[in-house]
Each structure stands twice: as structure tokens, then as C-alpha cells.
C-alpha positions in Angstrom: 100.8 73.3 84.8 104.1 74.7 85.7 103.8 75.7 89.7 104.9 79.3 90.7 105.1 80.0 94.4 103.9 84.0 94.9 104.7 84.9 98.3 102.6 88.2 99.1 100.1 86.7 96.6 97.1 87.9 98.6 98.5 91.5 98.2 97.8 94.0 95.9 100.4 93.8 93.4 101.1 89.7 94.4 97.4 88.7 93.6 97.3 90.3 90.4 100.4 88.6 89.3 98.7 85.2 90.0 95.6 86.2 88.3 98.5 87.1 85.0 100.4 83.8 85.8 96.6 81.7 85.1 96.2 83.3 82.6 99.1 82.4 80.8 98.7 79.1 81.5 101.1 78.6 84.9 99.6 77.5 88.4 100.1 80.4 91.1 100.0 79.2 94.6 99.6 82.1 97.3 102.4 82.0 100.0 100.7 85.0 102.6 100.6 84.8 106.0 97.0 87.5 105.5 98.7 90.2 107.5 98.0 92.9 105.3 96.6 90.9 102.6 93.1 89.3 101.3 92.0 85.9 101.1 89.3 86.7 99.2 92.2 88.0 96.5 93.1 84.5 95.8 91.1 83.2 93.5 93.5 81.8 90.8 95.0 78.9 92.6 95.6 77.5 96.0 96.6 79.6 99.0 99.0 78.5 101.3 99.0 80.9 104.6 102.3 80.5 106.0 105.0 83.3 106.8 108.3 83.6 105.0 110.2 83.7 107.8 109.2 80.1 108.6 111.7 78.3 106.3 110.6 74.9 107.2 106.6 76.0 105.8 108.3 77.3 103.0 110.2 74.5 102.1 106.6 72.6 102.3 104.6 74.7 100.1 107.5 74.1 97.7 107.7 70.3 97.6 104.0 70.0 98.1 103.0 71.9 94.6 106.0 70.8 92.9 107.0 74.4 92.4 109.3 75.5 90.0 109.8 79.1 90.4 109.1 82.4 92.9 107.7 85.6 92.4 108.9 87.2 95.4 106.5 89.9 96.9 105.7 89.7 100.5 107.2 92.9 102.5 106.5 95.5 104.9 106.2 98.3 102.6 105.1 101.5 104.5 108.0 104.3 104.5 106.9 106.3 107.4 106.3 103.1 109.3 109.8 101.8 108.4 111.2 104.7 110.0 109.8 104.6 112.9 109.2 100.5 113.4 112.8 99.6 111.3 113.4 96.5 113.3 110.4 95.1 111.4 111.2 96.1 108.1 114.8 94.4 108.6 113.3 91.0 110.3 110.4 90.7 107.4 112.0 92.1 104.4 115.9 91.0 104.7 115.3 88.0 107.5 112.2 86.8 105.4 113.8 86.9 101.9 116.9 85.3 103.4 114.8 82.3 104.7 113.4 82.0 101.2 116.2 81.9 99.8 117.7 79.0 102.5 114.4 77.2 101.7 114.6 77.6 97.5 118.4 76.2 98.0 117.3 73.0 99.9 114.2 72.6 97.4 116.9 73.1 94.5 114.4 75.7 92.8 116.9 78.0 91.1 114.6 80.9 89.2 113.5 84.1 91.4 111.9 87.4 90.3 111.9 89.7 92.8 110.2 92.5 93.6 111.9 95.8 94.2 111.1 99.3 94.5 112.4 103.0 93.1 112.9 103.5 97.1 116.6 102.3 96.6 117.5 105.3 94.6 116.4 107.6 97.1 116.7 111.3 96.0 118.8 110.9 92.6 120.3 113.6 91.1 119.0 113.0 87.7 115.7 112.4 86.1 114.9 110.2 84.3 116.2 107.4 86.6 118.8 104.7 84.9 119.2 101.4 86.6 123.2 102.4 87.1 121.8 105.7 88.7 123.1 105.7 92.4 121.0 103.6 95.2 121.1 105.6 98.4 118.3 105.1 100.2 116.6 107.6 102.6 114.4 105.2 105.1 114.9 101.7 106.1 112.3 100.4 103.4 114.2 101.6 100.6 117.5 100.1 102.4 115.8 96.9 103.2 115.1 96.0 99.5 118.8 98.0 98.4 120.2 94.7 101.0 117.8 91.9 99.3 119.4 92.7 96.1 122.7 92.6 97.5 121.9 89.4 99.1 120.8 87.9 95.8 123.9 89.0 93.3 126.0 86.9 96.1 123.5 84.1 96.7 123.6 84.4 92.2 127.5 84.2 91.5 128.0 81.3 94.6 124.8 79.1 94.4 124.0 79.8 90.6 120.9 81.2 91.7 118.9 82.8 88.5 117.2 85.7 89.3 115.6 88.8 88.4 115.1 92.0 89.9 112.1 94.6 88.9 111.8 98.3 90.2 108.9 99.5 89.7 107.6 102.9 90.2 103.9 104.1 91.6 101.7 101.0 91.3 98.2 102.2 90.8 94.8 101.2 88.9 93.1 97.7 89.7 92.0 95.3 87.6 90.1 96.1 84.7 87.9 93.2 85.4 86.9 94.5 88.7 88.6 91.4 90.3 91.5 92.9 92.5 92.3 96.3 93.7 94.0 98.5 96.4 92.6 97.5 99.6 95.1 98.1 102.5 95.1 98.7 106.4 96.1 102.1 106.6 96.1 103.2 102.9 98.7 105.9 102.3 98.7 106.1 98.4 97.5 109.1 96.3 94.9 107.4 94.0 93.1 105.5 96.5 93.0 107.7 99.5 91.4 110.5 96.9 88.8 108.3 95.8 88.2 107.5 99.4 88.3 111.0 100.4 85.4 111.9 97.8 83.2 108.8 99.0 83.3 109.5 102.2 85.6 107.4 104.1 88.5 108.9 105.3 88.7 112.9 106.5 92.8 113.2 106.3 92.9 113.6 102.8 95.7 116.3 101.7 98.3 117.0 99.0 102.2 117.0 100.7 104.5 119.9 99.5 102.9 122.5 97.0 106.2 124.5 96.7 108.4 121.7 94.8 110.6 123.0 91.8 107.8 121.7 89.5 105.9 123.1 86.9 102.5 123.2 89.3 104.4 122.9 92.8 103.3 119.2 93.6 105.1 116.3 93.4 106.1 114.6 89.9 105.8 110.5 90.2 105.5 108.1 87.0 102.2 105.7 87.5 102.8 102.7 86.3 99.3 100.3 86.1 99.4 97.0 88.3 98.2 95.0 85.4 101.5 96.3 83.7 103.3 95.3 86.2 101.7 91.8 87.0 102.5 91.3 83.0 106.1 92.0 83.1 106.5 89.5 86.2 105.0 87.1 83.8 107.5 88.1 80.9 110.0 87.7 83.6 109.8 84.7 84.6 109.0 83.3 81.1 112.4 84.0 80.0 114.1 82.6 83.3 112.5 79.3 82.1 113.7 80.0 78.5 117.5 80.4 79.7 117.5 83.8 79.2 119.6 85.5 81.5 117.9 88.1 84.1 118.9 91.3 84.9 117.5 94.2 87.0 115.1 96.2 85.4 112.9 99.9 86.4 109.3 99.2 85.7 107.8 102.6 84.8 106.6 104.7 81.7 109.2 107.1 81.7 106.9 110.0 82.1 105.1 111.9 84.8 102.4 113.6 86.0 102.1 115.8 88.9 100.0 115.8 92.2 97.5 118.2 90.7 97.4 116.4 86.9 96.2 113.8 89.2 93.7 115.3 90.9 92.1 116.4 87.9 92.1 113.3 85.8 90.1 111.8 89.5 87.5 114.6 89.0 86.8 113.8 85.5 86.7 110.4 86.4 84.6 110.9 89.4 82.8 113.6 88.8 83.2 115.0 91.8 86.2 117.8 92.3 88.3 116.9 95.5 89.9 120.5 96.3 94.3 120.4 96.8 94.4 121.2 100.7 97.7 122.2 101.0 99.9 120.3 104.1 104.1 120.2 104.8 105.9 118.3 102.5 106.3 114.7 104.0 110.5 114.3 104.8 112.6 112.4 102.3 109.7 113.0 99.3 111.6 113.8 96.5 110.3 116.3 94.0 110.6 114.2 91.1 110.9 110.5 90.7 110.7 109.3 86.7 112.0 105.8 85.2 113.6 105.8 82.3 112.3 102.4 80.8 114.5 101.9 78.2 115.6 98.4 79.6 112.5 97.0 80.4 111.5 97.0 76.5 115.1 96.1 75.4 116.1 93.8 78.1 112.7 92.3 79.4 110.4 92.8 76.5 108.2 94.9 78.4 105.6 97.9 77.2 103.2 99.3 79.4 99.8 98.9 77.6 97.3 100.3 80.3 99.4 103.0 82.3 98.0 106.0 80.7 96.7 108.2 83.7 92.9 108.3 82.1 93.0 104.5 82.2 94.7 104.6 85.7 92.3 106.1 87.1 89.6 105.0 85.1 89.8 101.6 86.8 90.8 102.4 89.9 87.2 104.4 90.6 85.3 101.2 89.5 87.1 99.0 92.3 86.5 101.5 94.6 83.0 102.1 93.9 82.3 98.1 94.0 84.7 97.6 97.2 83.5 100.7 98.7 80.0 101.3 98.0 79.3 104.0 100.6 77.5 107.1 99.5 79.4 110.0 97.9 79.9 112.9 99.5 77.2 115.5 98.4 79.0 118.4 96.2 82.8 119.0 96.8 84.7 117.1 98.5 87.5 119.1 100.4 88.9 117.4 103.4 91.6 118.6 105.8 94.8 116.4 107.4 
């Protein structure tokens, strides 16, 4: 079995790109220093608990499982906490990645996909979002990924490094198998912090900005599945072994749905209705942020096959209700920040 080293492969996103990679018939081996992610999330192939910043453990895990390629995940990835704690975001994100990088060279392991985020783009001016659309990020999270790519077009045209990079949009859902799903140390996303809301676990639940230039007043963002995206790292990687040239790719559906369309699809899901407390719009949340995925089918080969919202959300409420089993709240649940 062809070896793939996933760094962040005990993460959300990371662990169910291994669980894609076995399935496909490559060997994922979990490069996580457990941080922020699970060990129970690696169940696909061996872990290796190390920290990118440590080239010489990199460099290890490399030889060690005869790896032939990286899926490159592990990051701080909290906006409000990259403003506030940037020093962090630079040292893990652009001081990590550059380690990797050193330790691929030495290793002479030339394929990389790498994952990147919408968060370069900042507030763009038009919707949907093109790849060629501006990058001009608005917090240091968005800017620390804008420098990784910068780092690897050089590292590409002087050490013939192949790479790949994917934006990708709102990751949401969890497995439909049950096996993996959002579980994170604080948890600022939408889906998940609803769902936890309505059973009970968290009392800060509230919708950010109601008076957007949208059709409802919330906040437009385009879901994309994370067993969509684990597939088109997969896809990606393929065709790096296959010669084909990479490229840099939006991962998304190229539609959206609002704040309140997603509130609605959780109550028909859940069955319980968790009422839109209104609270400030967060800074830097743009009102709209929609891929246009044209490139990703052309260039990658890449369809989103479970991103509808129904299924989103849909499987996201099963790995909650096995990960979080407390009871539900009795009638509605409306919770205040």
C-alpha cells in the first residue's frame, strides 16, 4: 500500500481523509501532535504523534512508513483566536508548513496537497468566488494560509515540488457511518454549536448579524460536506501520482444557504426548533461567501455527492447524538450569548 503521511489526521477534516485514503486502497499514517485533535479518530492506519514544527520527527515518520506523499492539514484554525493570539497562528501554520516542507525536501517526497481555506479572499467584491478573485485577507488565519501558498509556488518553480492547493468552503456534516465528526475544544461552528445548543450543552448559542443585505438578514455561506471534501483530497492526490499537473482549486457547491435556511433544515432534522437570538455581527464576517466550483469538476474531477443541506445536517445530528448523548432539552430550545 502506497503510504500517505496526513498531518492533522486526528482532526476533523484530516481523519476523514484517512478514513477516504483506506478506502481507496492507500495507507494513511496520522502525523498529530493530539492538540486539538482525537486519537480515538484514527482508526484507519497508524498514528504517529509528533508536531510539524519538529522537522527531525517529521523526517522519521517519513522514512519510517516509506511515505510517498502529504496531505497537509494540521493548523491553528480559529479566526477570533488568530487575532488576538497571531504569533501562534504564524509559528504553527507558516513555521510548521515550512518545516514540512524542509523535511519532504531531505526525504525527496515531491507530491503535496494542501489544505487551504476561503479565508484568503477575505471580503471579495464578487459572488460567486473565482480562484483569480483577489486574496486579501482580514485576520491573520486567512493571511497565514494566503503565505503557505506563497511559500509553495516558490518552493514548486525552485525544488520542483508538485503540489496542490484546495480551498474549501464551510466544512460541515460527519460521517455517514457515524465514524468521525466535529468534536473540537471550543467549537465555534454553526451546525455543531446548534445541535449542542438544543441538547443541552452549551448556553451561548446565537445567530451573528441579522441585518446583512440578504434575502433573510443572516449570513449566506456555501456548506460543503467533509466526506466531499476528504474525496476530493483523494482525487487530488490520485492525479499527482498520475503526472497530472496540480493546480489550486475552491472546494464548494457554488450555492448557499442562509443562517436561518439553516436553522430550519436543524429543526426538521431535530425536531426540536432552536429560536434565531439575535447578537452583533462578529467583525470581518462577510455577508456572503459562495464558490464558484467550476474548476474543481473541470480541473480536479470533483462533484459534491452528499453536500445537499438535508443530508448535511442529516448526519451531523446522528454524530452528535452518539458523541453527545446528553438529554435534550425539554420543548424549545432558545439560548442567549
Amino acid at each position: 500500500m502506497t503510504g500517505i503521511l496526513v498531518t492533522g489526521g486526528a482532526g476533523y477534516v484530516g481523519a476523514h481523509a484517512c478514513k477516504a485514503l483506506a478506502q481507496t486502497g492507500y495507507l494513511p499514517v496520522a502525523f498529530d501532535n493530539l492538540s486539538t485533535g482525537h486519537e480515538s479518530f484514527v482508526r484507519w492506519g497508524p498514528l504517529v504523534r509528533g508536531d510539524i514544527r519538529d522537522r527531525a520527527a517529521v523526517l522519521k515518520a517519513l522514512r519510517d512508513h516509506e511515505i510517498e506523499a502529504v496531505l497537509h492539514f494540521a493548523a491553528s484554525a480559529y479566526v477570533g483566536e488568530s487575532v488576538t493570539d497571531p504569533r501562534k497562528y504564524y509559528e504553527n501554520n507558516v513555521g510548521g508548513s515550512l518545516s514540512l516542507f524542509e523535511a519532504m525536501l531531505e526525504a525527496n517526497i515531491q507530491r503535496l496537497v494542501f489544505s487551504s481555506t476561503c479565508a484568503t479572499y477575505g471580503r471579495p467584491d464578487k459572488i460567486p468566488i473565482v480562484e483569480t478573485t483577489p486574496q486579501n485577507p482580514v485576520n491573520p488565519y486567512g493571511a497565514s494560509k494566503l503565505m503557505v501558498e506563497r511559500i509553495l509556488r516558490d518552493y514548486g518553480q525552485a525544488y520542483f515540488l508538485k503540489f496542490t492547493v484546495l480551498r474549501y468552503f464551510n466544512a460541515s456534516g460527519a460521517d455517514p457511518a457515524g465514524d468521525v465528526g466535529e468534536l473540537r475544544e471550543p467549537e465555534t461552528h454553526l451546525i455543531p454549536r446548534a445541535m449542542m445548543a438544543i441538547q443541552g450543552h452549551l448556553a451561548d448559542f446565537a445567530v451573528f448579524g441579522t441585518d446583512y443585505e440578504t434575502p433573510d438578514g443572516t449570513a449566506i455561506r456555501d456548506y460543503i460536506h467533509v466526506s466531499d471534501l476528504a474525496r476530493a483530497h483523494v482525487n487530488a492526490v490520485r492525479r499527482l501520482f498520475e503526472g497530472v499537473p496540480g493546480g489550486t482549486f475552491n472546494l464548494g457547491t457554488g450555492h448557499g444557504y442562509s443562517v436561518k435556511q439553516v436553522l430550519e433544515a436543524i429543526t426538521a432534522a431535530t425536531g426540536t426548533k432552536l429560536e434565531a437570538i439575535p447578537a452583533p455581527r462578529r467583525e470581518g464576517d462577510p455577508p456572503m461567501l459562495v464558490a464558484d466550483a467550476t474548476l474543481a469538476k473541470t480541473g480536479l474531477g470533483f462533484v459534491p455527492e452528499a453536500s445537499d443541506l438535508k443530508t448535511i445536517v442529516e448526519t451531523a445530528w446522528r454524530w452528535h447524538r452518539r458523541a453527545h448523548p446528553k438529554r435534550l432539552l425539554a420543548g424549545p430550545a432558545s439560548v442567549r450569548a
